[in-house]
C-alpha positions in Angstrom: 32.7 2.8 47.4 35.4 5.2 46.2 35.4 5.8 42.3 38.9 5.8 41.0 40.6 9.0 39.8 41.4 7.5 36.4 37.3 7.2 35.8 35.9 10.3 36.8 34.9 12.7 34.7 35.4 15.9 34.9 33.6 18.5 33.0 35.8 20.6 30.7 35.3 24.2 29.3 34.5 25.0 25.3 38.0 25.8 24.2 37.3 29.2 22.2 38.9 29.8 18.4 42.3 30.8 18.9 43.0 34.6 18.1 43.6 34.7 14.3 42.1 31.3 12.9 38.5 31.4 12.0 36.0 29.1 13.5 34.9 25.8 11.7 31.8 27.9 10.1 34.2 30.8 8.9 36.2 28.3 7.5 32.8 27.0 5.7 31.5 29.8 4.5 35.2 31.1 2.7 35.8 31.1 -0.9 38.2 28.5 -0.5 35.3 26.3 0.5 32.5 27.7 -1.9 33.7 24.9 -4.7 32.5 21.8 -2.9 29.0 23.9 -2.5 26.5 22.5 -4.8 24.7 25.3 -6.4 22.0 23.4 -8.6 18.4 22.8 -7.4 18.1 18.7 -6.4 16.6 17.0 -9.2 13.0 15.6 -9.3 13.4 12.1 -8.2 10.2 10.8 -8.3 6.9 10.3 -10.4 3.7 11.4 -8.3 0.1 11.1 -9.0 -2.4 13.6 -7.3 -6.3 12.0 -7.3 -9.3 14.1 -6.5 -11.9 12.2 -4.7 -14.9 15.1 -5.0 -15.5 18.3 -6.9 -13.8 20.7 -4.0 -10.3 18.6 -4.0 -10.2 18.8 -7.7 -10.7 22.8 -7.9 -7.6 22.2 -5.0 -5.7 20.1 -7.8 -6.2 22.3 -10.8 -4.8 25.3 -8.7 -2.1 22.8 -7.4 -1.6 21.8 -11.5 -0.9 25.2 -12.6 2.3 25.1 -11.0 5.6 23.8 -12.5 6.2 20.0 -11.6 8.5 17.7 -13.4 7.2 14.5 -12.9 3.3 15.2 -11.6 0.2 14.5 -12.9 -3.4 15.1 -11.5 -6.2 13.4 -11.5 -10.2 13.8 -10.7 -11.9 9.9 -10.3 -15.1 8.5 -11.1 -17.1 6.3 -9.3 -16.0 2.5 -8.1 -17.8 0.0 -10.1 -19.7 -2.6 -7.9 -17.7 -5.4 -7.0 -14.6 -4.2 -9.0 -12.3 -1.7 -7.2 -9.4 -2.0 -9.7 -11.8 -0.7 -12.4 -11.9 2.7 -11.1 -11.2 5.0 -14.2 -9.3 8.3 -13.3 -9.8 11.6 -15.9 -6.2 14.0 -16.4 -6.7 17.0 -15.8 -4.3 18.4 -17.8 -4.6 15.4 -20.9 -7.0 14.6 -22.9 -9.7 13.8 -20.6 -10.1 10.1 -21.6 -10.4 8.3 -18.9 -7.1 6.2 -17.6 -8.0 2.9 -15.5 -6.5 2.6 -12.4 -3.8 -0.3 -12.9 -2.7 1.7 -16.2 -2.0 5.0 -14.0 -0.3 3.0 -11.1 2.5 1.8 -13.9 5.7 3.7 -13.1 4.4 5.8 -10.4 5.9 5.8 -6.9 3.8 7.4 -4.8 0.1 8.7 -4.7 -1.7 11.3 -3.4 -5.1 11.7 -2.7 -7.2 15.1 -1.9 -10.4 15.1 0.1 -12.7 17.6 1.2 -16.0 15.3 2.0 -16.9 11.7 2.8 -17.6 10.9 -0.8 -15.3 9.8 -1.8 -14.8 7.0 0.4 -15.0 3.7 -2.0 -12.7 5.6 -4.3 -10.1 6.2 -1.3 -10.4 2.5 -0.2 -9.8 1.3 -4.1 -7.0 3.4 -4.6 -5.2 3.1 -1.4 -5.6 -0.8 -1.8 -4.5 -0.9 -5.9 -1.3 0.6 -4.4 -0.4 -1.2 -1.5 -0.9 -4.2 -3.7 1.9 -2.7 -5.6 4.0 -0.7 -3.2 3.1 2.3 -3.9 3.5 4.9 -1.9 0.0 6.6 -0.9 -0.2 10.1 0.7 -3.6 11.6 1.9 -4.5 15.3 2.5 -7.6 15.9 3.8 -8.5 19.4 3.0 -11.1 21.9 5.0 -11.9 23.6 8.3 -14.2 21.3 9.7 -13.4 18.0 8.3 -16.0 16.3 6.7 -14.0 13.3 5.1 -14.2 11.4 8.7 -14.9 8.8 5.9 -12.1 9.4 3.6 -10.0 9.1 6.4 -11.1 5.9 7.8 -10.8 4.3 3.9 -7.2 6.1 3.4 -5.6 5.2 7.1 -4.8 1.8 6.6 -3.3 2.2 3.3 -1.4 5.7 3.4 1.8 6.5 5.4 1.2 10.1 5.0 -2.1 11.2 6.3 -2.0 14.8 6.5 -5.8 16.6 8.2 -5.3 20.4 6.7 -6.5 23.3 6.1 -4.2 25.3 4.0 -4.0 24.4 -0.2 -0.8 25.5 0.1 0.1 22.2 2.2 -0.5 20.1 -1.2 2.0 21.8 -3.0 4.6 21.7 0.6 4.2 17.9 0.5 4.6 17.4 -3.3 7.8 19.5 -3.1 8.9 17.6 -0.1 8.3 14.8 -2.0 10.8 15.8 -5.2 8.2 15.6 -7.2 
């Protein structure tokens, strides 16, 4: 069956700039063009809470603290009580150090994220991670260490957090928190 002329394609070259005009990213990059460039830093758009579930990830979250964020707070957890996850009490570590319960910290916040190094943390993870998906909350977790020891953590954070990030490096905290505008 014979294709008809009209339909066939036929491949065409890249049709260089023309001698004397510049190329679309000349044109871009021209002083003509430099006032539609926006030249401030893109404002913090969201208010994030960092928990520490165990001693290491809160040494990570004090380092993590001491850096400039606008709308960031961190937090070290204590333990679950039995039989009532929503009355898990977090400690600032940058406030006061009274303890803030967790429905109280969850007001205004849009997303969440936890730090583990170690498995125990797991009831905390699980109480957290379902406190916020009962509000839509957004829920990160960074799992922090060489050999990964929060297999735990993990299991409790997976079916609550969209962001579950297995890493070794501190420095992929403070990545994700700027990715995240906060």
């Amino acid at each position: 069956m014979a294709v008809p002329a009209a339909s066939r394609v036929t491949p065409t070259a890249a049709v260089p700039a023309a001698p004397g005009y510049p190329s679309q990213s000349a044109r871009a990059a021209s002083a003509a063009e430099s006032r539609f460039r926006i030249t401030v830093p893109i404002a913090p758009a969201r208010n994030a809470r960092v928990v520490a579930l165990d001693p290491a990830a809160a040494a990570v979250a004090r380092s993590v603290a001491g850096r400039p964020w606008a709308h960031a707070r961190f937090y070290t957890c204590g333990p679950v009580p039995p039989g009532v996850p929503e009355g898990l009490a977090l400690t600032e570590l940058q406030g006061s150090g009274a303890p803030v319960p967790l429905p109280e910290l969850l007001e205004g916040t849009d997303v969440v994220m936890v730090l583990a190094t170690e498995d125990s943390g797991r009831e905390q993870a699980a109480a957290i991670g379902g406190a916020c998906w009962a509000r839509a909350v957004t829920t990160a977790g960074v799992v922090l260490g060489d050999g990964f020891e929060a297999d735990e953590a993990v299991a409790a954070l997976r079916p609550y957090a969209r962001v579950l990030l297995l890493s070794a490096d501190e420095g992929d905290v403070v990545d994700l928190l700027t990715a995240l505008r906060v």
